[in-house]
N, C-alpha and C positions, 0 to 999 in steps of 0.2 A: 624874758620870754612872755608872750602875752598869752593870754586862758584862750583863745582859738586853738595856736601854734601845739600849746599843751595837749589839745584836745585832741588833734589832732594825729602828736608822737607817740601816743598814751597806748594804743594799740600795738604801735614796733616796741615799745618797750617793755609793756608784757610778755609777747613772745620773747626777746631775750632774755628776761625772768626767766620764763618757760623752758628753755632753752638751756640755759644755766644750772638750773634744778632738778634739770633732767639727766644732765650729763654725769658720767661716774665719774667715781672717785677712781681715777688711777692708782691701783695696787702696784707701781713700778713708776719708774722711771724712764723717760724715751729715752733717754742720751746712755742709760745700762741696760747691758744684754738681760734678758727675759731667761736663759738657761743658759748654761757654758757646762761641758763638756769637754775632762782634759784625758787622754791617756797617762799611760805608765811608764813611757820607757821615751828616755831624753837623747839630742841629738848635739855633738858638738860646733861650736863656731870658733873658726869657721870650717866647713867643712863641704862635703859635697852635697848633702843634703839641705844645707841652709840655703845654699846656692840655689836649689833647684824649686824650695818652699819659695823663695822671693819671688821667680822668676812664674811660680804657679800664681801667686795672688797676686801679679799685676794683671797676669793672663783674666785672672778670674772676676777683676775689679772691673773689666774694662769692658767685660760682655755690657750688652744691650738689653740684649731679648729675654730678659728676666730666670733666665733659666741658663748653666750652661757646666758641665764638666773638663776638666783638664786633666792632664797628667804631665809632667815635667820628667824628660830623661827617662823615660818605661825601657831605654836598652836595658841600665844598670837598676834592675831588680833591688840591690839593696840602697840606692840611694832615691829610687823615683819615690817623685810626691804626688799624693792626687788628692782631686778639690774637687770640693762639688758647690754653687752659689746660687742661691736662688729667691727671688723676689716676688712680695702677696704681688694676688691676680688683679689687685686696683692700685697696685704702687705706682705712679706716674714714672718715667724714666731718670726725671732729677731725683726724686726721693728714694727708688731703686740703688742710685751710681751713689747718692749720699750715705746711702743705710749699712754696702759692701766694701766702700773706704772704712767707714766705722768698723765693721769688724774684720778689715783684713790687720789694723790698727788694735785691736782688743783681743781676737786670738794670741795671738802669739806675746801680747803683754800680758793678757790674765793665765795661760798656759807656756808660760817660761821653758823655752828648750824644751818643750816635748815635741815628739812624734806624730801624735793624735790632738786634733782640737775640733770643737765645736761651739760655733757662738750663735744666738737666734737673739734677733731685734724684732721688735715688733714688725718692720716689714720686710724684714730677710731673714736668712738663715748661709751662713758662712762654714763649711766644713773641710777639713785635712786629714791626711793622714799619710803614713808612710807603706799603707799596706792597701790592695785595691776594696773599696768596701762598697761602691759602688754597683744599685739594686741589690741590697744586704740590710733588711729591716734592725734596727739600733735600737732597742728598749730597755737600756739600763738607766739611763737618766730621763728626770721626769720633776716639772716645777709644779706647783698648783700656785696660782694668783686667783686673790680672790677679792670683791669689792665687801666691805663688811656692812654696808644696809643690807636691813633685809625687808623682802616683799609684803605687800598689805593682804596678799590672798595668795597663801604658798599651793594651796592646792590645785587651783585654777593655773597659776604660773608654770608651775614644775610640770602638769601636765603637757602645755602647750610647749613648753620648752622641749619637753622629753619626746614630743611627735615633729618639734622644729629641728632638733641637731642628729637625731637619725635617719631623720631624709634627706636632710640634706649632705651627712657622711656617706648614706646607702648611695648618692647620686655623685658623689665627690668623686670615691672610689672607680664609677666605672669612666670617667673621663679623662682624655689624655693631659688635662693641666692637674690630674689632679686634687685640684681645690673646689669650693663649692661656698656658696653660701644664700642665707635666706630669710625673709623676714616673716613673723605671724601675728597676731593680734590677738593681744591675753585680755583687754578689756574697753570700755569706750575709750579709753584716754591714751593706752599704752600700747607699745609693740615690743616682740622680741626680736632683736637682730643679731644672728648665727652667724658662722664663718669655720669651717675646718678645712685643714691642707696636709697633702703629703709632700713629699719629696717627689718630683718629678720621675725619678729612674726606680719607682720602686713599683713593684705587680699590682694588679688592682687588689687580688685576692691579701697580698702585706700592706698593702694601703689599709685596707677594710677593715685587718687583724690589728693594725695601728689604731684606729680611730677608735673601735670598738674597745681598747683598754684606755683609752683616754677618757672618754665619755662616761668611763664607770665611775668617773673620779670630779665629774663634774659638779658645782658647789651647789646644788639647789635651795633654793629658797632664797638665794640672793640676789639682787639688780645687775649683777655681772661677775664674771669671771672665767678663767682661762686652765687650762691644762696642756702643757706644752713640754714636748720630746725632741729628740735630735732628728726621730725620723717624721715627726708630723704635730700639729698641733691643733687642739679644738679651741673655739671663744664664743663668748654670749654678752651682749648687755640690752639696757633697755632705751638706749640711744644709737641712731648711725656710728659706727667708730669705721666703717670702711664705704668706697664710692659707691654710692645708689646705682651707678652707672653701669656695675658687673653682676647686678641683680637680673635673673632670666627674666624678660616679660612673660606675661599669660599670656595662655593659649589663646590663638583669636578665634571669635566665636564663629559655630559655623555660618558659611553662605545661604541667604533665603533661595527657595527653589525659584527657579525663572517663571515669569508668571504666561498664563498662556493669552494668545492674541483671538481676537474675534473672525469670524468664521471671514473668510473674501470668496473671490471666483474659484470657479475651478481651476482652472491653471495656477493659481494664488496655491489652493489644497495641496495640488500634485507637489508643488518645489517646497509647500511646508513639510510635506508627509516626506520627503527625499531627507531635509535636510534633518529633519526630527528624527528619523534613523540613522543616521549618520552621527549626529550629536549625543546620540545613545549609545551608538553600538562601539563608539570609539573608547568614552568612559569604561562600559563594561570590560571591555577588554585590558584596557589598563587596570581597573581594579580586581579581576583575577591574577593576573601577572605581581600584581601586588600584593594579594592573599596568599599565593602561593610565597614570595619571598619572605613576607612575616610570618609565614607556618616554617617555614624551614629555619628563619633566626632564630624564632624562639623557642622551637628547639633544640637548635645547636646551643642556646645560651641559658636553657633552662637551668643544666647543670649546675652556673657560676651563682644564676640568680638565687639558686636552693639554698646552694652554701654558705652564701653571702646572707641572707635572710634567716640560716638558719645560726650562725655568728652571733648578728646583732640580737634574734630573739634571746639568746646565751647571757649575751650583757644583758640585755634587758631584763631577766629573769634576777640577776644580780644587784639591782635596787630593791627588789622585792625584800632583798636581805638587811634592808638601810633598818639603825635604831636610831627613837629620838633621845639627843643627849643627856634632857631630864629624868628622863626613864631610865638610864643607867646611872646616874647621879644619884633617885632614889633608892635605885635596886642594890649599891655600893657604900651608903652611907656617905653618898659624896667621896667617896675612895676614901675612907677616911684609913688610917693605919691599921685598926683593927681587924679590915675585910682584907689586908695584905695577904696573898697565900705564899709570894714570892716574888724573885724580879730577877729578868736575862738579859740578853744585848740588847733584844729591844724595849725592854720599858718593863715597870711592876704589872706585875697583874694582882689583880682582887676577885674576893667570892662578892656574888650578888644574888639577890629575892626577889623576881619579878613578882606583878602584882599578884598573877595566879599561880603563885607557890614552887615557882622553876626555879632552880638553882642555876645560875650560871658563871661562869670564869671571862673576866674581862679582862685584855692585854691594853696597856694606855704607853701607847710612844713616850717613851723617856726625852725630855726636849735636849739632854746630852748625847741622846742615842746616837750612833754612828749609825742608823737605820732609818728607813722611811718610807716616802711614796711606793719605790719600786719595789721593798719587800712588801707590804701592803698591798700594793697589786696584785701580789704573786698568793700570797695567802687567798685574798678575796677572789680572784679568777681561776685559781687551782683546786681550791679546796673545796668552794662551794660545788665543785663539779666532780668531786670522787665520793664514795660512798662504799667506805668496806668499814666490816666489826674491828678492822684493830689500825684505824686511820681514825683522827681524835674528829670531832661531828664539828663545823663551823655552823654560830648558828645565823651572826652576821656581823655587820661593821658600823661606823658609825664616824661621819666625818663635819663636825660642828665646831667653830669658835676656836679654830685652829687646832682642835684635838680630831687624833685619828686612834681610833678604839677599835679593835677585834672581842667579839662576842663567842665564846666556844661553851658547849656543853659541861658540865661541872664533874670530877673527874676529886671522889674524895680524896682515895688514895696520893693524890700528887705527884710527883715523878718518881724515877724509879732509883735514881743518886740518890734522894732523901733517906731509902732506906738499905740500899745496897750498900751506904759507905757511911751511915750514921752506925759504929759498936751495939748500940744499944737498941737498933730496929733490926737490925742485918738477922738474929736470930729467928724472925717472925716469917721470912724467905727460906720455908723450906722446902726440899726438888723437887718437888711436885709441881710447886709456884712457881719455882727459877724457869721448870725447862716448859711449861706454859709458856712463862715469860717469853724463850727462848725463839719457841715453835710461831709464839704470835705474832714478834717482831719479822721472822722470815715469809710469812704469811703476808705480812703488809706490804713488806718491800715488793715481793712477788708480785702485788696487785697494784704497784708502783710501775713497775720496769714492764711487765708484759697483759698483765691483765684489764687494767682499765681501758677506756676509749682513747687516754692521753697516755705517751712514755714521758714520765717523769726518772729523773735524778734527784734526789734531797740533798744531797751534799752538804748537810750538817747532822746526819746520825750521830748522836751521842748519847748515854745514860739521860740526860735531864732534858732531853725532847722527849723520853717515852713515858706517856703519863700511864695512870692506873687507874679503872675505874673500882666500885665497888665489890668488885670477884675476882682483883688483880688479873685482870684481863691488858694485856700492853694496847698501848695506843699512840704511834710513830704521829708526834707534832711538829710545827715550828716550819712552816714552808715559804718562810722568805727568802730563802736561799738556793731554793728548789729550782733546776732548770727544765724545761716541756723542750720535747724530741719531736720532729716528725720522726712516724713510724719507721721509715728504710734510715734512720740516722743511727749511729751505735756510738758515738763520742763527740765531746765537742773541746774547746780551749777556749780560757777564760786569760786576761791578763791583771785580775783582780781576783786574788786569792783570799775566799772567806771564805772561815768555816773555823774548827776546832784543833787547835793541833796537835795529837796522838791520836786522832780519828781520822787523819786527813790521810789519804793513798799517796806513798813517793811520788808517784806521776803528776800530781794533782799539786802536791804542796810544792814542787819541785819547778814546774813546768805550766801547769796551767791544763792539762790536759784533764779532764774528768768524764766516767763516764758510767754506762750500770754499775762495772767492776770496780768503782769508787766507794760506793756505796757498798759494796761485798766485801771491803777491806772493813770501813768503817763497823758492818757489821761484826763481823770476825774481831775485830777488838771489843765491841759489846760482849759476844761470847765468853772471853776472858775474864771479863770485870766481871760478870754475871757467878762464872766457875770460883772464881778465886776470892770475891769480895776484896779486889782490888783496884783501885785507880790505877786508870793506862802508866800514870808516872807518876813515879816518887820516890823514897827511898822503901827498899825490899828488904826482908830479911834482920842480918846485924847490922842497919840501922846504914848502911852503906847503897850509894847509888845505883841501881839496874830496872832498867825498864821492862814493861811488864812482859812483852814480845818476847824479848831475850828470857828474863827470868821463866816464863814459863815452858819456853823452847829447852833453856838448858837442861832443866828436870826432864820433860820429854826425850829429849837424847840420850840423857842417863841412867833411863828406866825408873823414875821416881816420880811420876807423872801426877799419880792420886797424891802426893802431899802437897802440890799447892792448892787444891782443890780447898774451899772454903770451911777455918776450923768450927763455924759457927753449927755449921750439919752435923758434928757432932758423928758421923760415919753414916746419918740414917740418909743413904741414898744407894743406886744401883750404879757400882764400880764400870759395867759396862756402858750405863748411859752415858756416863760420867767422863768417860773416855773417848768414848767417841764425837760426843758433844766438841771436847778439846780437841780432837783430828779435825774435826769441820771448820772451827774456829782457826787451826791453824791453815788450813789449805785457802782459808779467806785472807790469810794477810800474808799470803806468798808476795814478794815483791814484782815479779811480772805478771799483769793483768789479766794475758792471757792464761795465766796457772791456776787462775782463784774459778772456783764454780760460778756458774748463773746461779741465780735466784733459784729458778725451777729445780736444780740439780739440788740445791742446800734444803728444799723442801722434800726431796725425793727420799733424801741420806736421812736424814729426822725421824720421815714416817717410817722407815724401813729397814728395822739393823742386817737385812738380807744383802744389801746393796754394798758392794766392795768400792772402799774408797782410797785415793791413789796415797802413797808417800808422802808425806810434806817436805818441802826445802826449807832451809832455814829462814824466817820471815825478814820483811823489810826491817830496817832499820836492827837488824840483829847485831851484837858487840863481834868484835871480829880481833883479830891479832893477840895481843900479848894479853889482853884483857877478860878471854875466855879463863885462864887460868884461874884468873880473879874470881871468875865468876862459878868456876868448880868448887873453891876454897869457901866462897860463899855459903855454895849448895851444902858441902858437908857437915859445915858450922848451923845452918838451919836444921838440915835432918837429925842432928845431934839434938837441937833445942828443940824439936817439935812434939806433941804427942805423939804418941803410938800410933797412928791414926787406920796407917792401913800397911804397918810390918810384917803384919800375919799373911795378906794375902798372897796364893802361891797361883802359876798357872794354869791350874787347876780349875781355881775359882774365876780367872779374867782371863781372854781369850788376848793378849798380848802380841802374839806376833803380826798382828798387821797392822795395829794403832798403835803400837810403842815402840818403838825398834829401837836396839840398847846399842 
């Protein structure tokens, strides 16, 4: 090649440098799905259902128009299938029909015989199911990809980013494809290019609610990355990754005003002077008729836009809460083992010393954890937005280097199994502190289910979510598991059952169903553990099997109610609190939901011993048939072994017949 020829390629080939340099690193692969989403519950082949799955995802492979729902066989309710498939807003039609081959091919071989599947390619998204779920917002799965450079000016970036992927979400949501996206300029040399999508069949207002928990989780300070769900997804990098071509142009500037002509005849004047009113008066009146129509849209839509605006300010407010990872590595001694306080389903946590003398409690995802993104979300967007004395204080989070850290306020005491069910602490809990305990924990729930701006369900109450601060004041933690209600909503069903099991309500472990009165079950077993200084399950008594329900029910039916009651109290407590405490506790684990009190009601009976409280039935999960005998034979070989504790008392001294019935 000769020095001209050189001289002259020398410029295309730096821009391909340029070019190359710029582009990211793929965190993914194109040819593997980006998220997959399987259900629970499998279908046989062959069967009527197979039949009807084949016959939906040829339907669905074969759409055009990037977007398109089916349903297969909707007479036969239990075998119709429905599909929903839908292609990015710059996907050409070959690479659309290539992307939903792919995954009508990957569904159902990464989700073998199930009922429910979802698969998302970079420029699709492929969904099934055997139930209609169709404009039904999906937020239990949730991937992060992330490019691992990081930026030369994270401050300058993150900002430009954080005012690029909300406008352009804020502007996704109110349009009919759904999608959006947008480019900005973070410096001379660089830009950022945005992209978020919803599902086509879902509301603007679940579009917005989508986007705004995606974007909380978005990787900052990175060259690119992505956060992607069944019902929508966001993406950023510092190169085109999608067609310039579905980029909105700018505004075009306005028109100069018309200029005016030089004076002529009069006759000249008169047809100016005609038609120069004419060419006015037509304007004005159109732009009335136009002022009027935008007074009346905007406020017909002011509503949507308040809500929508005031959403995103929500997420937005929750970066505020972001820590830098160095800063909890100092504060944790590097998590080293010594700042260990403990460790749950999701991961250890550690004490830490920020720089200006706070203590605080860091949770670090267990990289075995069966937990993740979605419980992390739910902590960070739940929690950061409740605010009661016996709900545990987030103070934030922290998502760096592949670690995802929760930040909470430090809580010496530690939880309350620590000392309820260590021999050698359990004495230092006495009734004063229990039925605090007792009173705080219904307090919380209370401002859970009814009192906050959001209805929540926790669906994992147990002893060792209730931390302690330094006045043994409870503090109801742990909200990865936590479901948000709209307000006219009163249950929902889940077909992934987490949570604890001797916490969990029949309906809930059984079925799937959970709802306030899940939680009022749940509680009412705390009550017991709390009373008795015993674990929901184990062995009772002579060293023989009986769960704590039953074991404390059968004493209750037998008029021997005060001796499971906790020997560590030593008697210093009021027989009557004591008693009633265990009537409320049992009226929370009645096995029909509708038998257990609200919240409100279990706060009412507490502050009140005025307040008459109903019967109990025997609770869920109580011993039944040939085994109650067993479990008499039991009672009397305990009451023989027990102390004295409370032999003496006659009804004289306890008011008996409406909390004990013999």
């Amino acid at each position: 090649m000769s020095s001209s020829s050189l001289a002259a390629s020398l410029p295309l080939l730096l821009l391909v440098l340029l070019v190359v340099a710029l582009n990211p690193t793929k965190t993914y692969s194109q040819d593997e799905p980006i998220l997959t989403d399987c259900g629970d519950t499998n279908y046989t082949v062959p069967g009527p259902f197979a039949s009807n799955l084949a016959s939906l995802l040829s339907n669905l492979t074969s759409s055009t128009s990037g977007f398109a729902t089916a349903v297969s066989d909707a007479a036969s309710s239990s075998a119709a299938a429905y599909g929903l498939a839908q292609c990015r807003l710059d996907a050409t039609p070959s690479q659309c029909a290539s992307c939903l081959n792919s995954s009508a091919t990957a569904a159902p071989a990464r989700c073998p015989l199930r009922t429910s599947a979802a698969v998302r390619f970079d420029y699709c998204l492929l969904r099934y199911s055997d139930r209609d779920f169709f404009s039904q917002l999906n937020d239990d799965s949730i991937n992060r990809l992330i490019n691992s450079e990081n930026v030369t000016d994270p401050t300058v970036f993150n900002s430009r980013l954080r005012d690029l992927m909300y406008d352009i979400a804020s502007q996704a949501a109110a349009k009919t494809s759904r999608s959006g996206v947008g480019i900005t300029n973070y410096s001379d040399f660089g830009n950022i290019y945005g992209m978020v999508q919803c599902t086509r069949d879902l509301s603007q207002d679940d579009c917005s609610l989508c986007l705004q928990q995606a974007l909380a989780f978005l990787p900052y300070g990175r060259i690119g990355g992505q956060v992607v769900k069944v019902s929508c997804a966001v993406r950023f990098e510092i190169a085109p990754f999608f067609s310039l071509s579905v980029v909105p142009p700018p505004p075009s500037p306005p028109s100069p005003p018309p200029s005016s002509t030089s004076a002529g005849s009069n006759s000249g004047k008169s047809k100016n002077t005609s038609r120069t009113i004419l060419i006015i008066s037509i304007p004005i009146a159109a732009s009335a008729v136009l002022i009027v129509a935008i007074c009346l849209w905007i406020r017909r839509s002011k509503p949507i836009k308040r809500r929508l605006r005031r959403n995103y300010e929500e997420v937005r407010s929750v970066e505020s809460l972001l820590f830098d990872l160095a800063t909890l590595r100092s504060a944790t001694n590097n998590f080293s083992d010594a700042n260990k306080l403990g460790e749950g389903g999701f991961g250890p946590v550690y004490k830490g010393t920020l720089a200006n003398g706070d203590d605080i409690a860091v949770k670090r995802l267990s990289r075995s954890s069966g937990q993740g993104l979605v419980e992390m979300k739910n902590e960070v967007i739940l929690v950061a937005r409740l605010q009661h004395r016996n709900l545990v204080r987030l103070l934030g989070c922290c998502l760096e280097e592949e670690e995802m850290l929760l930040v909470y306020e430090y809580l010496p005491n530690t939880s309350l199994d620590k000392w309820l069910f260590d021999p050698n602490r359990r004495g230092s809990l006495d009734w004063a502190r229990r039925y605090k305990i007792i009173e705080g924990i219904a307090r919380g729930l209370l401002y859970l289910h009814e009192d906050s701006r959001l209805k929540i369900v926790h669906r994992d109450l147990k002893a060792s979510n209730i931390l302690l601060d330094g006045e043994m004041n409870p503090k109801i933690s742990d909200f990865g598991l936590a479901k948000l209600f709209n307000i006219d909503e009163t249950q929902g069903n889940t077909s992934r059952i987490a949570g604890t099991y001797g916490y969990m309500a029949p309906e809930y472990a059984m079925h799937g169903f959970f709802s306030a009165k899940s939680d009022v079950f749940s509680y009412g077993v705390l009550i017991l553990e709390i009373l008795t200084g015993q674990k929901n399950s184990g062995h009772q008594g002579s060293g023989r099997f009986l769960d704590l329900l039953s074991y404390v029910w059968s004493h209750w039916n037998r008029g021997m109610a005060l001796q499971v009651v906790d020997r560590s109290l030593h008697e210093q407590y009021g027989p009557q609190e004591a008693l009633r405490c265990m009537h409320i506790g049992l009226l929370c684990v009645q096995e029909e939901p509708a038998e257990r009190p609200g919240m409100a009601s279990v706060v009412l009976m507490l502050s009140s011993a005025s307040v008459t409280l109903p019967t109990p039935s025997p609770p869920a999960f109580y011993v039944h048939g040939s085994s109650i005998q067993e479990a008499a034979d039991l009672l009397e070989a305990d009451r023989a072994a027990q102390l004295p504790l409370k032999e003496r008392w006659s009804e004289n001294e306890v008011s008996i017949s409406e909390m004990e019935p013999r």
